[in-house]
C-alpha distance (Angstrom), angle and dihedral (degrees) to the residues before:
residue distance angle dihedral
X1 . . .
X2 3.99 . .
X3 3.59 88.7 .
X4 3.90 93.8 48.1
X5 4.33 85.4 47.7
X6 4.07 89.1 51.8
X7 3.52 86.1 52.6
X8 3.59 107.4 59.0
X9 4.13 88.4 34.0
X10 3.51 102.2 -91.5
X11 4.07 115.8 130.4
X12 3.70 111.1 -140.1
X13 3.97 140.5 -154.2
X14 3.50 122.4 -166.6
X15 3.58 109.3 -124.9
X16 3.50 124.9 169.3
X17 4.16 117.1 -121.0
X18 3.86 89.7 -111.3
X19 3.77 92.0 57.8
X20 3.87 100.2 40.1
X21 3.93 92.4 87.8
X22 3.83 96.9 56.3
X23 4.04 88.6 40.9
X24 3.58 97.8 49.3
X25 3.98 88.9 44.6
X26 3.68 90.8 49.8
X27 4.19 96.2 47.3
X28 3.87 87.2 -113.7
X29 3.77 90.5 119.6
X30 4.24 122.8 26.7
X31 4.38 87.9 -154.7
X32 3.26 141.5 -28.2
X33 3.96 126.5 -138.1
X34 4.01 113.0 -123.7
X35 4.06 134.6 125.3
X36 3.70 108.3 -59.5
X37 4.06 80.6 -125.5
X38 3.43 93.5 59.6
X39 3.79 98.4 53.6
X40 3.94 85.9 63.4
X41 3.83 89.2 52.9
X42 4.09 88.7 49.3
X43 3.98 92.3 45.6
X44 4.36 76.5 -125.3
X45 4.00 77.3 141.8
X46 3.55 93.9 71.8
X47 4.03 93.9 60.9
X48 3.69 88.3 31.6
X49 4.15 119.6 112.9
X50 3.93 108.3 162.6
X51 4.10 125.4 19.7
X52 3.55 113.9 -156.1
X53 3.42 110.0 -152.0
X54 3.90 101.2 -139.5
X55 4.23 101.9 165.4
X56 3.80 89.2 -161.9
X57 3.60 81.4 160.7
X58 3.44 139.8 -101.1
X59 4.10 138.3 -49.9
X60 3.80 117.6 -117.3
X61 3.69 130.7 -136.7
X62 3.67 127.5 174.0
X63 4.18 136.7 166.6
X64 3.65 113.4 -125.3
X65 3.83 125.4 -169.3
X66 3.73 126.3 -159.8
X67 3.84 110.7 -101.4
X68 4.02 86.9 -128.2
X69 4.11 84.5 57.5
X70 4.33 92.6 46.6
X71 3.80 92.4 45.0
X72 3.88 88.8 52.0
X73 3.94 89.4 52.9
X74 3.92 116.6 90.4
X75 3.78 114.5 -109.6
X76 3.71 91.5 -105.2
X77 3.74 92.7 49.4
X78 3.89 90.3 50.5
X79 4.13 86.6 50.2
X80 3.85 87.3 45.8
X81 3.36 89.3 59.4
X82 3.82 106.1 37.5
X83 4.06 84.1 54.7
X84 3.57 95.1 51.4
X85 3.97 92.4 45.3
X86 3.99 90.8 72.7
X87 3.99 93.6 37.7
X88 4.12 81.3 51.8
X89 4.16 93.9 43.9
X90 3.77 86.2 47.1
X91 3.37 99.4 49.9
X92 4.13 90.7 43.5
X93 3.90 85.5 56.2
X94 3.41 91.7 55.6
X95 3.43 99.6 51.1
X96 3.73 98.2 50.8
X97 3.61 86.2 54.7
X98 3.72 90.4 42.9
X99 4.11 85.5 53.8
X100 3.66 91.3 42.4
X101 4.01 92.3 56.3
X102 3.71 92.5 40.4
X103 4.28 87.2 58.8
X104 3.10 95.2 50.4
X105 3.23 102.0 44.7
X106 3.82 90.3 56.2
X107 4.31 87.7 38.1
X108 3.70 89.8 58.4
X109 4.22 89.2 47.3
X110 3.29 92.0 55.7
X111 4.05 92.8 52.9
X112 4.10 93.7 -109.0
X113 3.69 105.5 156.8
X114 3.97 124.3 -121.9
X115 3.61 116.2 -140.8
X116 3.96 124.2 -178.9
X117 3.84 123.1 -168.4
X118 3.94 111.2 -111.8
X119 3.91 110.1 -122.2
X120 3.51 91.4 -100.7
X121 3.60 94.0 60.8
X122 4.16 95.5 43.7
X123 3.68 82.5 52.5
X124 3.62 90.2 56.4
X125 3.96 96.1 43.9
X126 3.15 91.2 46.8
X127 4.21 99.0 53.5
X128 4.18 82.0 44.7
X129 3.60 83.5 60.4
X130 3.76 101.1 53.6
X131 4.08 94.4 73.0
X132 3.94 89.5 49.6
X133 3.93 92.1 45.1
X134 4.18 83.5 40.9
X135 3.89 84.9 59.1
X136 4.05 102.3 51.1
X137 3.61 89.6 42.3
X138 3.93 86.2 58.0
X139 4.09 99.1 38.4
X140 4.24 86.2 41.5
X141 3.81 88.5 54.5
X142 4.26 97.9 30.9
X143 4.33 72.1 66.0
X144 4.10 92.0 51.2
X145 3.55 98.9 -110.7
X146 3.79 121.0 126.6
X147 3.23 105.0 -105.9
X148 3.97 107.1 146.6
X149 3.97 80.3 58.3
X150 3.58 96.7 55.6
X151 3.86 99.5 40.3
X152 4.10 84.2 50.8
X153 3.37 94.3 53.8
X154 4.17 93.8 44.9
X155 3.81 91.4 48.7
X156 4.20 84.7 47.9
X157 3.62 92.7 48.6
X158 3.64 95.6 48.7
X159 3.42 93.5 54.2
């Protein structure tokens, strides 16, 4: 992320999400990029002016299991649980969306302002982007993962 803010002209600090109240209060900081949920759960709303509305997408989480632990499982167990993994993703979505509404909602009451970038300006953050995305691909794969893979199939899917 402090690559990505140097890139479209911002100047960033890394501060950690504990902190970000006290620096924002103080003028230490002029914003901070997190969920708009979360900022409710760190009161950031309180010091908070102007919201941005960046959709730079979304954060992932997932439950793995070891293979040795699945191929222990019974077959109906396994099918148990692959049925309830997309009743559980679903019902994550809409919660974060839930959360997102419910901020702001309560943003917007207390008179913080929404701002979206025009086209022209996503257009430009996102071709500031490409050289910082350019360089994980490279120091992902310099490691021997497959990262030109992965980032091909995240630009597809967001398509």
């Amino acid at each position: 992320m402090p690559k990505f803010i140097s890139a479209v002209g911002g100047s960033p600090e890394q501060v950690t999400v504990v902190d970000m109240y006290t620096a924002m209060e103080r003028g230490m900081i002029a914003g901070q990029i997190i969920p708009l949920e979360a900022q409710l759960g760190f009161k950031l709303i309180e010091v908070t002016k102007y919201e941005t509305m960046l959709n730079l997408g979304s954060g992932s989480n997932f439950m793995g299991m070891r293979f040795e632990t699945w191929n222990k499982l019974s077959p109906a167990d396994q099918k148990i649980i692959d049925e309830l993994s997309i009743w559980a993703a679903d019902l994550q979505g809409k919660a974060w969306k839930a959360g997102t509404e419910q901020t702001m909602a309560i943003c917007q009451k207390r008179g913080i302002e929404f701002i979206e970038l025009s086209p022209e300006e996503r257009a430009r953050w996102i071709e500031a982007a490409k050289p910082v995305e350019e360089e994980w691909v490279k120091a992902v794969e310099a490691r021997g993962l497959p990262a030109r893979d992965l980032y091909n199939m995240i630009k597809q899917m967001a398509k």
